[in-house]
N, C-alpha and C positions, 0 to 999 in steps of 0.2 A: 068165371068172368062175368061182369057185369057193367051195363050198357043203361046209361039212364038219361033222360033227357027233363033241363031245369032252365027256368027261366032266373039266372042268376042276377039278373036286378032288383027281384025278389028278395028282401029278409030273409023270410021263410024256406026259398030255397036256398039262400048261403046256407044256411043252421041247417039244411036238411042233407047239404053236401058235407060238411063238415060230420056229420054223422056216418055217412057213408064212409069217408075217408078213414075215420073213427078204426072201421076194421077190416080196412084195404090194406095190402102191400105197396102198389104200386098204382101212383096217377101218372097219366100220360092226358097233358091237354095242347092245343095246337092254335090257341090263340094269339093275334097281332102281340109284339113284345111289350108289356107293359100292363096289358088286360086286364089278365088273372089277378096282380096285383090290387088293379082300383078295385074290383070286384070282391077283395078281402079272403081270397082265397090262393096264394101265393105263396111260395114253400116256407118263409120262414111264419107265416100265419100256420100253416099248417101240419108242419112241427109241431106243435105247442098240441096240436090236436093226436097228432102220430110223430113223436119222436124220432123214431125210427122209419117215415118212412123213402120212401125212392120215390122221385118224382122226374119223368121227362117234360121236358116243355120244348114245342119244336116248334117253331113259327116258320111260315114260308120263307119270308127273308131275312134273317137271322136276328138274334135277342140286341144287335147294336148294329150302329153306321146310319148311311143315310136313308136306308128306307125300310130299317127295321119296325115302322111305324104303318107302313102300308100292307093291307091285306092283302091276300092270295088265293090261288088255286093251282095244282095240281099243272095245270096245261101253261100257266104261266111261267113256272121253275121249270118246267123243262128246256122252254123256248129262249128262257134268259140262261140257260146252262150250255146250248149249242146241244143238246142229246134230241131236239127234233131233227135239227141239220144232220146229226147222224142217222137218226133211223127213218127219216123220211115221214113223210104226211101220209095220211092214210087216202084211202078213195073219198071223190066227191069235194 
């Protein structure tokens, strides 16, 4: 596994992810729906780079509707899913 951090507004880092990708199996990115696209790194871009490869892409509020445009965190999908009301607030 590998774990890299790039500033993809960068050239240099598109072309330096796309290399990466180059001889990955599998991307998994979790950017707002539409991101990765502008960014020129989006599955059918990157195809052309890894034919084959598998790509997840999981946004917090899903890749369409009305607020697959807004960002996220973790504490928010829980609380807009009812799974805080189920397991309760923690102390403090």
């Amino acid at each position: 596994m590998l774990n890299v951090t790039l500033d993809l507004k960068q050239p240099k880092a598109v072309s330096l992810a796309k290399q990466l990708v180059s001889k990955a199996d599998i991307v998994i990115e979790n950017f707002a729906a539409g991101v990765i696209e502008r960014l020129g790194l989006g599955y059918s871009e990157l195809q052309r780079v890894k034919p084959d490869l598998i790509m997840l892409s999981s946004c917090n509020q899903g890749q369409t509707g009305r607020r697959a445009a807004q960002r996220g965190f973790g504490s928010q999908l829980t609380s807009m899913s009812g799974f805080t009301h189920l397991t309760g607030y923690g102390p403090g």
